[in-house]
MITI-456067 format. One record per atom (N, C-alpha, C, O, CB): residue in three letters; chain; x, z, y. Coordinates in steps of 0.02 Angstrom, whole numbers, plus 50000, padded with zeros to 5 digits. Glycine has a CB too. Layout:
BEGIN
   residuo   cadena    east      up   north
       Ala        A       X       Z       Y
...
//
This chain:
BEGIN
   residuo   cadena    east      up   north
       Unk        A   49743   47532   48241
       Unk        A   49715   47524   48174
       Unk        A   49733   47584   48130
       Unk        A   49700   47608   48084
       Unk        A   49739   47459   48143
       Unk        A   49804   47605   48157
       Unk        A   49822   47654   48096
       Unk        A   49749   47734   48099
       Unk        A   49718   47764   48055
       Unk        A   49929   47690   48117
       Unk        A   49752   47739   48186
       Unk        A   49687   47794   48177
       Unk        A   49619   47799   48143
       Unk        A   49583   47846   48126
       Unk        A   49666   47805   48230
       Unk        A   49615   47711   48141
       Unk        A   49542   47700   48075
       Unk        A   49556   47728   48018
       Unk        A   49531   47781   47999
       Unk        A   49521   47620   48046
       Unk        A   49611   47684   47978
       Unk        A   49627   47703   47928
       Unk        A   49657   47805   47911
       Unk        A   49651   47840   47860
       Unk        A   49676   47643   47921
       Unk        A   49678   47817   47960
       Unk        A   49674   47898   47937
       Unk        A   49609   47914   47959
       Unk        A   49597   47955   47915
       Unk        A   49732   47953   47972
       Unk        A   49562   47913   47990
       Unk        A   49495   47935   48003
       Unk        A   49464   47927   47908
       Unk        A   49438   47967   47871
       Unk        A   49449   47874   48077
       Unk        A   49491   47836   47896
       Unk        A   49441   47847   47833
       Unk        A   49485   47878   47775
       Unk        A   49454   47894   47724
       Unk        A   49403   47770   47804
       Unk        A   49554   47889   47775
       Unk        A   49590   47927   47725
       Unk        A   49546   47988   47703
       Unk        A   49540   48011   47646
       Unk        A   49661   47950   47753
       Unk        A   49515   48012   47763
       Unk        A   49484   48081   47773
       Unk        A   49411   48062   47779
       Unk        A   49370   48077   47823
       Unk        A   49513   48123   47841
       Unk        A   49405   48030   47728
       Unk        A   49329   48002   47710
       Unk        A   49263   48067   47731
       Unk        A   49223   48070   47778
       Unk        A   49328   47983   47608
       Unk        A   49274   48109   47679
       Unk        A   49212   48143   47666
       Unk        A   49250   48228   47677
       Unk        A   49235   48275   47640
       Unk        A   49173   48119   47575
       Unk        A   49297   48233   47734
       Unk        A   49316   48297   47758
       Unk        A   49301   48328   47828
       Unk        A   49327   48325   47883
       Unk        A   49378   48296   47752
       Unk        A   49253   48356   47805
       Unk        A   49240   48392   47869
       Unk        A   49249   48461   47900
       Unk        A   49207   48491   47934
       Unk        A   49189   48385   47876
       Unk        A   49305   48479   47885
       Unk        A   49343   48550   47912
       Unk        A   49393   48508   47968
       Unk        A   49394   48447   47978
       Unk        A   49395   48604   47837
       Unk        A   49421   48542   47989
       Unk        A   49492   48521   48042
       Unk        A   49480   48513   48106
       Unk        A   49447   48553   48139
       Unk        A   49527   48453   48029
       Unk        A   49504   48468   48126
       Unk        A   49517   48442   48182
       Unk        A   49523   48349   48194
       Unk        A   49547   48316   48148
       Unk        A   49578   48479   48196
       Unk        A   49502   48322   48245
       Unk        A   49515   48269   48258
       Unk        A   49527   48267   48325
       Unk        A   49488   48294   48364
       Unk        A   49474   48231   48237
       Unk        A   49579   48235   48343
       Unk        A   49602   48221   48410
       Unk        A   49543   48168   48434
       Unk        A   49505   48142   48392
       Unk        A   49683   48189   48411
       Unk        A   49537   48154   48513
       Unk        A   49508   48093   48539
       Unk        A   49521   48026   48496
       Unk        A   49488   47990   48458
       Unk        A   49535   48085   48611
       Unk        A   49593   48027   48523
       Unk        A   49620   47969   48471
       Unk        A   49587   47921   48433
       Unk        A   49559   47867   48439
       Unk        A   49650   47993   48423
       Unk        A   49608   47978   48377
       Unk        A   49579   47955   48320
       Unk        A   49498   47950   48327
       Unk        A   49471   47906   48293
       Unk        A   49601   48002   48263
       Unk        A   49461   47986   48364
       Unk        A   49388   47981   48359
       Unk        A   49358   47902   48391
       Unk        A   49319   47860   48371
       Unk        A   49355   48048   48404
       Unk        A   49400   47911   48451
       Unk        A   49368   47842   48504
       Unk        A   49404   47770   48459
       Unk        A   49371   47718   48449
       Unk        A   49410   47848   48614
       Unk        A   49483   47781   48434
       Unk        A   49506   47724   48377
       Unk        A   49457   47703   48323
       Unk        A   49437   47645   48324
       Unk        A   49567   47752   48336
       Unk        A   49437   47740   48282
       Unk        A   49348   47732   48224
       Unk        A   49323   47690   48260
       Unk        A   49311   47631   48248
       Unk        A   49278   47805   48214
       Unk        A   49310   47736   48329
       Unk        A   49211   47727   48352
       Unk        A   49229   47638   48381
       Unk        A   49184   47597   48377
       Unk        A   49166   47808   48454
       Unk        A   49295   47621   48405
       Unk        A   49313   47554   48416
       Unk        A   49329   47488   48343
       Unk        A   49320   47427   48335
       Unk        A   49380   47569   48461
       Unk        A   49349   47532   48312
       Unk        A   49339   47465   48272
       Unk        A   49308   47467   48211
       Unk        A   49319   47434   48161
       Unk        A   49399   47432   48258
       Unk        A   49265   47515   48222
       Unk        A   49200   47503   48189
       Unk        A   49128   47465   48234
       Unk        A   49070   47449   48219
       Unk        A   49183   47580   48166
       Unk        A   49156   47465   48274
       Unk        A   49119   47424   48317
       Unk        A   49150   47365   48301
       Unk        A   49109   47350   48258
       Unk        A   49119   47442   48391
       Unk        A   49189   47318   48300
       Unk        A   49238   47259   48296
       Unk        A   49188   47237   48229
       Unk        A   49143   47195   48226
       Unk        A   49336   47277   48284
       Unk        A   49205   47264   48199
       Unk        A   49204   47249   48114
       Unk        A   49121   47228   48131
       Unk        A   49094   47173   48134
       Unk        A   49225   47334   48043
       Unk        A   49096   47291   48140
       Unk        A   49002   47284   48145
       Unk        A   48988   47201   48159
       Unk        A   48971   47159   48118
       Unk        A   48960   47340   48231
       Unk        A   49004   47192   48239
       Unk        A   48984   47123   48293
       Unk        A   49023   47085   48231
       Unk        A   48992   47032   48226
       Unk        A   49025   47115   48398
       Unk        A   49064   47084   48192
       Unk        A   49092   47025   48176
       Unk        A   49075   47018   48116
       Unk        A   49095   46965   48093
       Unk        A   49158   47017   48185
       Unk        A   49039   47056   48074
       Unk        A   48995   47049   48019
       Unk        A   48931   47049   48026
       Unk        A   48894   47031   47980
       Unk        A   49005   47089   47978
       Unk        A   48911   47067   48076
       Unk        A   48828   47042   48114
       Unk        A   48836   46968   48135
       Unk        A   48786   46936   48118
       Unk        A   48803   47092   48199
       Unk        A   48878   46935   48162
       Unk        A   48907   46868   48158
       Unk        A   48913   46848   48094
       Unk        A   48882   46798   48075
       Unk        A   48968   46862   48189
       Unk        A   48948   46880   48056
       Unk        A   48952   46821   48011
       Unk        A   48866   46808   47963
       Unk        A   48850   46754   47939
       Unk        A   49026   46843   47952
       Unk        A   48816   46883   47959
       Unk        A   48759   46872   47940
       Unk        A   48721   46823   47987
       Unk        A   48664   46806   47970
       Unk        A   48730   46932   47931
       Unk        A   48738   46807   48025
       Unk        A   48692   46754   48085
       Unk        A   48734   46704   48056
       Unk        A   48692   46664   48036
       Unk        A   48696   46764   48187
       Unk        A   48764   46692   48048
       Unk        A   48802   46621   48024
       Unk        A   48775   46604   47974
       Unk        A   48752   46547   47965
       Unk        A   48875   46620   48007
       Unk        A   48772   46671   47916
       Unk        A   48761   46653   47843
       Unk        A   48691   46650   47827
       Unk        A   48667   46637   47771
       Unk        A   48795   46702   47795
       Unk        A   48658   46664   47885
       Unk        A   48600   46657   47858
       Unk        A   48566   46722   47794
       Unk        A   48524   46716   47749
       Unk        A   48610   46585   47832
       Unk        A   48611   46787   47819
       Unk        A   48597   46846   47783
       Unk        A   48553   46886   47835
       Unk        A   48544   46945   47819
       Unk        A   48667   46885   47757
       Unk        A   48530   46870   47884
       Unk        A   48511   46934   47937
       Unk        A   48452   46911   47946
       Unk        A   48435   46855   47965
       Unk        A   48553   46950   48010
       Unk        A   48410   46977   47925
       Unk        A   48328   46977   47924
       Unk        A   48304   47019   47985
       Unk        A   48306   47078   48002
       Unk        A   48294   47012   47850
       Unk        A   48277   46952   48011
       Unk        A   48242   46986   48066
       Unk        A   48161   47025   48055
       Unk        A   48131   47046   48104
       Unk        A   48238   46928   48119
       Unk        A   48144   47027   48014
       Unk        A   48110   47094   47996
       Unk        A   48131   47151   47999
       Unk        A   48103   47191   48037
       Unk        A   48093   47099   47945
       Unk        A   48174   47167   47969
       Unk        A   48210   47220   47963
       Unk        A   48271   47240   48023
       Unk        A   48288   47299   48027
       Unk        A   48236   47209   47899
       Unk        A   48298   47197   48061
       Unk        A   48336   47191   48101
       Unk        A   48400   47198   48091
       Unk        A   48429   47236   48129
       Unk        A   48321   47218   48138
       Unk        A   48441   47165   48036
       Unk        A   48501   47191   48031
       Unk        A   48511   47150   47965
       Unk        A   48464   47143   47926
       Unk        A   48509   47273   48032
       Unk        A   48577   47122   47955
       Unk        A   48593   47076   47894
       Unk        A   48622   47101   47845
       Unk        A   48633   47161   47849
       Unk        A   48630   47025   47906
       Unk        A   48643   47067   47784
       Unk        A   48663   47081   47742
       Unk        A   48735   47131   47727
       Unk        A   48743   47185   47699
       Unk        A   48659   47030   47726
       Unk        A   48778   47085   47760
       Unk        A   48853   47124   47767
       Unk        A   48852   47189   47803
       Unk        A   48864   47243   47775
       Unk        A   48908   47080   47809
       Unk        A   48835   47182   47872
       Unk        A   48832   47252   47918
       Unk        A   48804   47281   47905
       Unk        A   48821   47339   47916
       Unk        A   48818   47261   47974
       Unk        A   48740   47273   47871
       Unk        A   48695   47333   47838
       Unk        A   48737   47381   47780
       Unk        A   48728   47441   47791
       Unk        A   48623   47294   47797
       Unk        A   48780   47368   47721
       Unk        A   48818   47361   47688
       Unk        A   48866   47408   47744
       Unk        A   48861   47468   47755
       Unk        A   48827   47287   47662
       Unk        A   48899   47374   47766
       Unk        A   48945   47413   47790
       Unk        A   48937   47456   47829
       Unk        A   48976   47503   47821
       Unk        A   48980   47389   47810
       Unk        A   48901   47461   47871
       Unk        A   48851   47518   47917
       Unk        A   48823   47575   47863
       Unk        A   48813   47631   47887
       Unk        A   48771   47474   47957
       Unk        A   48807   47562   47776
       Unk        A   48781   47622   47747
       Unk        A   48873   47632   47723
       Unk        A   48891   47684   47696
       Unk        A   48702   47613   47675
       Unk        A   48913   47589   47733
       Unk        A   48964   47627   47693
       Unk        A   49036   47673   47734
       Unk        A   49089   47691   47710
       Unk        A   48995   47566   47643
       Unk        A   49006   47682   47810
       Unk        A   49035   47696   47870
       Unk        A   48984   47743   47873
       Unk        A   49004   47777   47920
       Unk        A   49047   47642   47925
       Unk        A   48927   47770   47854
       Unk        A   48908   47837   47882
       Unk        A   48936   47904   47857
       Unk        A   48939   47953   47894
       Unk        A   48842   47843   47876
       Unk        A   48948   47905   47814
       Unk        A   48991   47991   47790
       Unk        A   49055   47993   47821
       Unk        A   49067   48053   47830
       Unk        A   49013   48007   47697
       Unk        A   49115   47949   47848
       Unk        A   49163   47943   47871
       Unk        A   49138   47949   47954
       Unk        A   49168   47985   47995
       Unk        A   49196   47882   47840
       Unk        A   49094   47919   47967
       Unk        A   49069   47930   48062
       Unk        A   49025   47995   48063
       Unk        A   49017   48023   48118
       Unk        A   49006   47851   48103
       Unk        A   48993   48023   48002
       Unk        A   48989   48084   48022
       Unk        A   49025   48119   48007
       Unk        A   49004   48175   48019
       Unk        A   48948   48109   48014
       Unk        A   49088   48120   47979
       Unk        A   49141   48165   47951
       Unk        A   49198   48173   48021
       Unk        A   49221   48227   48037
       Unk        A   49180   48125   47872
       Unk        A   49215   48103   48061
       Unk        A   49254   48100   48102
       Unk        A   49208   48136   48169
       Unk        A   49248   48158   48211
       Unk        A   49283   48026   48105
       Unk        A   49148   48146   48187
       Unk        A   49111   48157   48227
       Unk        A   49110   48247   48205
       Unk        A   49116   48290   48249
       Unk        A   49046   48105   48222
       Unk        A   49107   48254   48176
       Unk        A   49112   48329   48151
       Unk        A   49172   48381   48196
       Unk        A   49173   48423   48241
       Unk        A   49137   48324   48062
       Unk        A   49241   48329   48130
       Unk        A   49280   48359   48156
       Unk        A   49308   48347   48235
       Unk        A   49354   48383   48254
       Unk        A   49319   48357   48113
       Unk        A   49285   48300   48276
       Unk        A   49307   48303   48347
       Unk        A   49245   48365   48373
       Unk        A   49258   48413   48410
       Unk        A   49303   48214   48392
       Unk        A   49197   48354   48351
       Unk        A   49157   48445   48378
       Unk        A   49216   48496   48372
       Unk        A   49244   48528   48417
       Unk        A   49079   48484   48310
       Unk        A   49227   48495   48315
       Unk        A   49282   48556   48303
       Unk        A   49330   48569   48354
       Unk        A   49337   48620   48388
       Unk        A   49326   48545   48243
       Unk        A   49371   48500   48356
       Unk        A   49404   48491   48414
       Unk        A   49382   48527   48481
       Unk        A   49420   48553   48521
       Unk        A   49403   48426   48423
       Unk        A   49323   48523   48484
       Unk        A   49320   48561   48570
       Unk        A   49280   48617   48570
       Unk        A   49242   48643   48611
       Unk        A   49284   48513   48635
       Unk        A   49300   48632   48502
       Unk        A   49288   48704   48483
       Unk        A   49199   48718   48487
       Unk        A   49179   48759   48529
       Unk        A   49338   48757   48541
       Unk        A   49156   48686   48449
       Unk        A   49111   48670   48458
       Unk        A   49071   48653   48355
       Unk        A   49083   48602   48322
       Unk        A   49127   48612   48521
       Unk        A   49027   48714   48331
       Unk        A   49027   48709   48266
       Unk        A   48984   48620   48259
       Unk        A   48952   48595   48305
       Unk        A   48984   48786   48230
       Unk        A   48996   48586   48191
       Unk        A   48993   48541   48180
       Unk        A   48906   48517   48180
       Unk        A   48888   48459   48192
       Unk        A   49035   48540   48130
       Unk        A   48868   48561   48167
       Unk        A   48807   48569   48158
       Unk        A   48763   48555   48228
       Unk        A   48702   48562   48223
       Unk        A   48802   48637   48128
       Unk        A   48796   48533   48307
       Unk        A   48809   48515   48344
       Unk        A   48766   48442   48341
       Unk        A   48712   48431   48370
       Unk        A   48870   48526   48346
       Unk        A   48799   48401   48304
       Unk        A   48786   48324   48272
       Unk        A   48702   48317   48274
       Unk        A   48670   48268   48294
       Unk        A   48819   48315   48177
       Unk        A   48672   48390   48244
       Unk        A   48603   48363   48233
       Unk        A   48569   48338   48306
       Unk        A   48527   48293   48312
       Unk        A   48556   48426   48197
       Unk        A   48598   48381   48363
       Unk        A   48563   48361   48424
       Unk        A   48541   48296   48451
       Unk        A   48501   48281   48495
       Unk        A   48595   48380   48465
       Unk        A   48590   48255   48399
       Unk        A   48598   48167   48406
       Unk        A   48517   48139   48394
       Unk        A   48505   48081   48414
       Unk        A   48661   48128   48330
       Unk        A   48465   48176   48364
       Unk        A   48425   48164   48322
       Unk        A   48365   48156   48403
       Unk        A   48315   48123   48413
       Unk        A   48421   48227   48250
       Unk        A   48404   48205   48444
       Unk        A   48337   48186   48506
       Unk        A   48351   48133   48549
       Unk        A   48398   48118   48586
       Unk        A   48321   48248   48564
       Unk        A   48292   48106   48532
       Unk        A   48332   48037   48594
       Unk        A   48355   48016   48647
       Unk        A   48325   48047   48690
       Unk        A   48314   48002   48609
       Unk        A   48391   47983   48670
       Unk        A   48434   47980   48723
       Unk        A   48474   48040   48742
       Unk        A   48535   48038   48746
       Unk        A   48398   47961   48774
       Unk        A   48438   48096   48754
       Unk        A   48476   48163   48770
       Unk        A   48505   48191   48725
       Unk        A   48522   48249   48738
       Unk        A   48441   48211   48793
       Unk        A   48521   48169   48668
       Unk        A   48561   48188   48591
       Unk        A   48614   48147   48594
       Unk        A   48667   48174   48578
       Unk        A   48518   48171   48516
       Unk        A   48618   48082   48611
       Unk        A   48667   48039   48645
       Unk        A   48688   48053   48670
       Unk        A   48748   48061   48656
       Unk        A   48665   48000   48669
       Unk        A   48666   48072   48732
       Unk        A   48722   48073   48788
       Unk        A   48778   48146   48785
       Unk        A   48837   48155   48799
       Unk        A   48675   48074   48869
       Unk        A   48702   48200   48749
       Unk        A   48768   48254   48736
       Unk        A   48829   48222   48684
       Unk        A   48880   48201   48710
       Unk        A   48735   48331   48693
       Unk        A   48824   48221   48639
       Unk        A   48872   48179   48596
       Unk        A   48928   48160   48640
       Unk        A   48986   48179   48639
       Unk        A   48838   48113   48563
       Unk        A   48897   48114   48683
       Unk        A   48957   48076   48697
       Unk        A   48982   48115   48751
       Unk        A   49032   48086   48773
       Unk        A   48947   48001   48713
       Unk        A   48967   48180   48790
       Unk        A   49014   48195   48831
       Unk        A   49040   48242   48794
       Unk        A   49100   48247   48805
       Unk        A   48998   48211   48897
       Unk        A   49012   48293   48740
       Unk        A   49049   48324   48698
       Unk        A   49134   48275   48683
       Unk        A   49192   48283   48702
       Unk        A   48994   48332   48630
       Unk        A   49098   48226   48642
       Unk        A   49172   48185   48613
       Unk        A   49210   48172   48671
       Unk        A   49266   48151   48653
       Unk        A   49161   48106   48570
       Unk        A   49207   48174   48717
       Unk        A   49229   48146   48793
       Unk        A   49281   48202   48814
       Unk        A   49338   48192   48837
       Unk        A   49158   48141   48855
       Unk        A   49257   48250   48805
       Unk        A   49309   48315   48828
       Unk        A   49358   48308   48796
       Unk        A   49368   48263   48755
       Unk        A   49290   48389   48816
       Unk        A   49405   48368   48815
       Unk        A   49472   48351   48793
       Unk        A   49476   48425   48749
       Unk        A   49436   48472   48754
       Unk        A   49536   48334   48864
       Unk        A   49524   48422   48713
       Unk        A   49526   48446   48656
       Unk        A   49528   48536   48667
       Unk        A   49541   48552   48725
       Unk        A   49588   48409   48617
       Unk        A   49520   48582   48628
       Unk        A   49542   48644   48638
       Unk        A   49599   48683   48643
       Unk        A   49617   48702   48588
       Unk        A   49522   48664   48610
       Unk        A   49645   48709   48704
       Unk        A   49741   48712   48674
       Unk        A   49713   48765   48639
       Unk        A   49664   48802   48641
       Unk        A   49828   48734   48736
       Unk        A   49783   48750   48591
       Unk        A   49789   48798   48554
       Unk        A   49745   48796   48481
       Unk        A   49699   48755   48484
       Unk        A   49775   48851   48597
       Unk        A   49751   48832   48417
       Unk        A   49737   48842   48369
       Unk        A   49664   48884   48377
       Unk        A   49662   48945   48387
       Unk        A   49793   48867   48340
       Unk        A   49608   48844   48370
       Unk        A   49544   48863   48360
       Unk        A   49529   48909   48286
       Unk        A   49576   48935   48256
       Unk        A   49504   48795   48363
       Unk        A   49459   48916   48264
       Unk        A   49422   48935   48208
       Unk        A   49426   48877   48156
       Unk        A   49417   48886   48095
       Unk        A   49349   48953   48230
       Unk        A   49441   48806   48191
       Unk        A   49431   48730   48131
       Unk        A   49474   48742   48134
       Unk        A   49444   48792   48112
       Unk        A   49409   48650   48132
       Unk        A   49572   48764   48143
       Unk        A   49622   48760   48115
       Unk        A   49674   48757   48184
       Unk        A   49666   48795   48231
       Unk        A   49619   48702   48063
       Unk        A   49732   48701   48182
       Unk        A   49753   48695   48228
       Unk        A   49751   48650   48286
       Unk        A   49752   48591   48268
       Unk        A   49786   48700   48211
       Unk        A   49749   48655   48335
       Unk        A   49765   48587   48385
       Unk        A   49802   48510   48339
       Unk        A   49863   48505   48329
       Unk        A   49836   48620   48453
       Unk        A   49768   48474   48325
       Unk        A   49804   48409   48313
       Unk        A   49839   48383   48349
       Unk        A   49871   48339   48320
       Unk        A   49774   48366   48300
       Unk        A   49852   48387   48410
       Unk        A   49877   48357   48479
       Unk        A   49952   48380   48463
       Unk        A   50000   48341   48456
       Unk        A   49839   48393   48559
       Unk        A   49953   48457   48456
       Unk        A   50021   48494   48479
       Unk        A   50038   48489   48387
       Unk        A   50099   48489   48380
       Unk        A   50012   48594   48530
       Unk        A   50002   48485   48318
       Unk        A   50029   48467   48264
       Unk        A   50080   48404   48265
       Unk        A   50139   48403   48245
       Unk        A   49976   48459   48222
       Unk        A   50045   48354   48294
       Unk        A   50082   48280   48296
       Unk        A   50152   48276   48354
       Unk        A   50203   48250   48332
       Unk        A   50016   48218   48324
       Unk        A   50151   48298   48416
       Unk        A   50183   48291   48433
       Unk        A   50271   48329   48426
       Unk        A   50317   48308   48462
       Unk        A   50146   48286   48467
//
């Protein structure tokens, strides 16, 4: 939990570095939160199936995007990879999957162009 909460300390920063960690910690319990406030709109009788998506998670899904593209940024950085990267997400399926093996790699040693290794800062 503590890697959510520093992911969102670092709301709307997108210079640095982000370890895996912290990236795959977000991308997990922002998932948690999602299913369990998409639950509770199926319960409450907030989730429009027109639109596909309910009241709460919708809500919280617009208030988790500058922080998931901010944490998504800086793990580009991480593997030494400029942030502008992200837009590729935009082609389908194959914007995905880069994404996710990008975030998948392991970090860059040593002190890149985004700053320093977070790995060898923390430890």
């Amino acid at each position: 939990m503590n890697w959510y909460l520093m992911a969102l300390k670092r709301y709307a920063e997108f210079s640095g570095r982000s370890r895996r960690k912290e990236y795959w910690f977000f991308v997990l319990f922002y998932l948690i939160i999602y299913l369990g406030l998409a639950f509770i709109d199926g319960a409450a009788g907030t989730y429009d199936a027109q639109v596909q998506i309910g009241l709460l998670s919708g809500i919280f899904a617009l208030a988790m995007l500058i922080p998931g593209i901010a944490v998504t940024v800086r793990r580009l950085h991480d593997t030494g990879r400029s942030g502008w990267w992200i837009l590729i997400s935009f082609i389908p399926l194959i914007g995905a999957i880069v994404i996710l093996v990008f975030t998948v790699l392991d970090s860059q040693p040593g002190a890149n162009q985004y700053g320093p290794n977070p790995i060898e800062s923390t430890e």
